[in-house]
C-alpha positions in Angstrom: -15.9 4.1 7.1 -12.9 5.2 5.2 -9.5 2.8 5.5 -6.7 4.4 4.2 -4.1 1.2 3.4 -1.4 4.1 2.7 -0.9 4.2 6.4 0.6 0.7 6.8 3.3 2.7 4.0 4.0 6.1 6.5 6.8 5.1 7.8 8.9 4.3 5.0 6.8 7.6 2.9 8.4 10.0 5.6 12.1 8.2 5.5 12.3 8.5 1.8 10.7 12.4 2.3 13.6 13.1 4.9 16.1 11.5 2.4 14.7 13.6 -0.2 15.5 16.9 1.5 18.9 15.8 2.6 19.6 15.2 -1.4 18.2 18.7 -2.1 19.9 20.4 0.8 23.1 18.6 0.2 23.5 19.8 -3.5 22.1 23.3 -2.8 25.4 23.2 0.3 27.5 21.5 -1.6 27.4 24.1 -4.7 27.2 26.9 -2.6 30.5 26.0 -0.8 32.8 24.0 -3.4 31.1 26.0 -6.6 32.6 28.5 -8.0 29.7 29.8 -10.7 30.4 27.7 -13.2 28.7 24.6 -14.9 29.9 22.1 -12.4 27.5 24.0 -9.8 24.7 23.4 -12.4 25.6 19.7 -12.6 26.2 19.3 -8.8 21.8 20.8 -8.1 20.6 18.5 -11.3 21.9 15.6 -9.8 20.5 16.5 -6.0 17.1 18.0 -7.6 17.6 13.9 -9.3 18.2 12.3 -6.7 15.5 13.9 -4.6 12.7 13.3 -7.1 13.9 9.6 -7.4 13.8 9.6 -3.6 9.8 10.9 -3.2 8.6 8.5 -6.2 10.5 5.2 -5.1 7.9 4.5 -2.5 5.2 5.1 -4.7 6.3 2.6 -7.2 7.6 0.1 -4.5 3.7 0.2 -2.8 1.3 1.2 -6.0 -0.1 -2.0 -5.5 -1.2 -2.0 -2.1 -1.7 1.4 -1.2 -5.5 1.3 -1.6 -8.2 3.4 0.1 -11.3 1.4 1.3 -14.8 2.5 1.4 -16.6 0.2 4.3 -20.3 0.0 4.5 -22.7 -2.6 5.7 -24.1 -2.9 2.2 -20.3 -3.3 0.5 -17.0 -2.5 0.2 -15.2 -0.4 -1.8 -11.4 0.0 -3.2 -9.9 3.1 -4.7 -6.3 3.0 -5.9 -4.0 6.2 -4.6 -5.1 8.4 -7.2 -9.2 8.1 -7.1 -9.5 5.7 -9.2 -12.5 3.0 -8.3 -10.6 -0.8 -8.2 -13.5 -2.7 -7.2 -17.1 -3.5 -5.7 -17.9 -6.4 -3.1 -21.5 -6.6 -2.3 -22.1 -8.0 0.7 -25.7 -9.0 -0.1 -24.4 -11.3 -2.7 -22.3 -14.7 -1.9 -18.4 -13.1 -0.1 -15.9 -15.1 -0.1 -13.3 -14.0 2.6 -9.5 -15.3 4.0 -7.6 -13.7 7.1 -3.9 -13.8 7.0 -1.4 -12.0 8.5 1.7 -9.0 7.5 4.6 -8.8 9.2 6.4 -5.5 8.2 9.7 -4.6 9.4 10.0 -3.3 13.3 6.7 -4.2 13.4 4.5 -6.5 15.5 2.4 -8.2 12.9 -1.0 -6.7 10.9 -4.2 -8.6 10.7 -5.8 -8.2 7.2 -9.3 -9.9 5.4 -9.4 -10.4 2.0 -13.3 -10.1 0.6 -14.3 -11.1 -3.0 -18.2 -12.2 -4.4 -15.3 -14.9 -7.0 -14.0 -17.7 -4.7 -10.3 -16.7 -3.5 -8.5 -19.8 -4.2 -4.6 -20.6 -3.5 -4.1 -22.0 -7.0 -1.4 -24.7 -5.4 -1.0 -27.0 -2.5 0.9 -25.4 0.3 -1.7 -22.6 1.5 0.9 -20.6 3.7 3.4 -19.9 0.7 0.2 -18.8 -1.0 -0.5 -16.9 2.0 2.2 -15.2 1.9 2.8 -14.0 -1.3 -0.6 -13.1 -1.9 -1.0 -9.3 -0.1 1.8 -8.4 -3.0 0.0 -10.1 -6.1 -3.4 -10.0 -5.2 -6.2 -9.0 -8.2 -7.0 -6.3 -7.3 -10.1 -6.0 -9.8 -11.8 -8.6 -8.2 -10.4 -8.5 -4.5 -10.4 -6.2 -1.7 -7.7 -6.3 1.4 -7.6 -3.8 4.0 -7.7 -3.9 7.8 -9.5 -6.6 10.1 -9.8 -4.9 13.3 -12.6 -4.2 16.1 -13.4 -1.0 14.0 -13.9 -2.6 10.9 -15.6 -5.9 12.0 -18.6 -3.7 12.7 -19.7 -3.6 9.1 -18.3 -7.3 8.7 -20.8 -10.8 8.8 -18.1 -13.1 8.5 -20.2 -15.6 10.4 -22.6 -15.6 7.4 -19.7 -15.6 4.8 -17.7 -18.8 2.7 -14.4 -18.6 4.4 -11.4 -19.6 1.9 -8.5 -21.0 2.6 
């Protein structure tokens, strides 16, 4: 089963797209009716071809981190960063160390995620819901693997038989 953690992102992908062809549109408009051939028409499209790059790569930077593919299998788990690259292994034959938590994004009811590791996933401090929630932004992601704790992905999941950390 394939979890796709850039889909929690669409949302704010497409706004940023739309905003991106506003900024080309809008220079390409704006020279064509204010310009008059010369450099300032040159100026006016670098700055909307700018401004409409900027706009497609912000989200990309913003959510590097956490837009992750997962590979789910009863065996193990799998996490691939955005552009292929393999992040990390979790065997689930071996000792898995998991933690449940909660995202709230904005305009959103709230997202139920795991967190699986075969290292313990420890807090690091006393108050366990600060921890909590900073953690889906800062996570290792070398060592740990977050995605989507649903009906669909609880299949492949034996949390019952699992060290729970929190």
């Amino acid at each position: 089963m394939k979890i796709k953690m850039f889909n929690l992102y669409r949302g704010t992908f497409i706004i940023f797209w739309i905003l991106s062809a506003v900024c080309f549109a809008g220079a390409f408009a704006l020279s064509a009716f204010l310009g008059d051939g010369s450099k300032d028409d040159f100026v006016i499209i670098s700055v909307g071809m700018l401004l409409g790059v900027l706009c497609i790569f912000i989200p990309l930077i913003l959510y590097r981190r956490q837009c992750t593919s997962v590979y789910l299998n009863s065996s193990g788990c799998t996490s691939h960063s955005i552009v292929g690259k393999k992040l990390c292994y979790v065997d689930f034959n071996k000792t898995v160390y998991y933690s449940l938590f909660n995202i709230q994004f904005l305009y959103e009811s709230p997202i139920r995620l795991i967190a699986v590791s075969n290292m313990p996933i420890c807090s690091n401090g006393k108050n366990n819901e600060a921890f909590k929630k900073r953690f889906y932004g800062s996570y290792n992601r070398k060592s740990i693997i977050v995605f989507i704790y649903n009906e669909e992905s609880q299949r492949f999941l034996k949390t019952n038989e699992w060290q729970k950390s929190d």
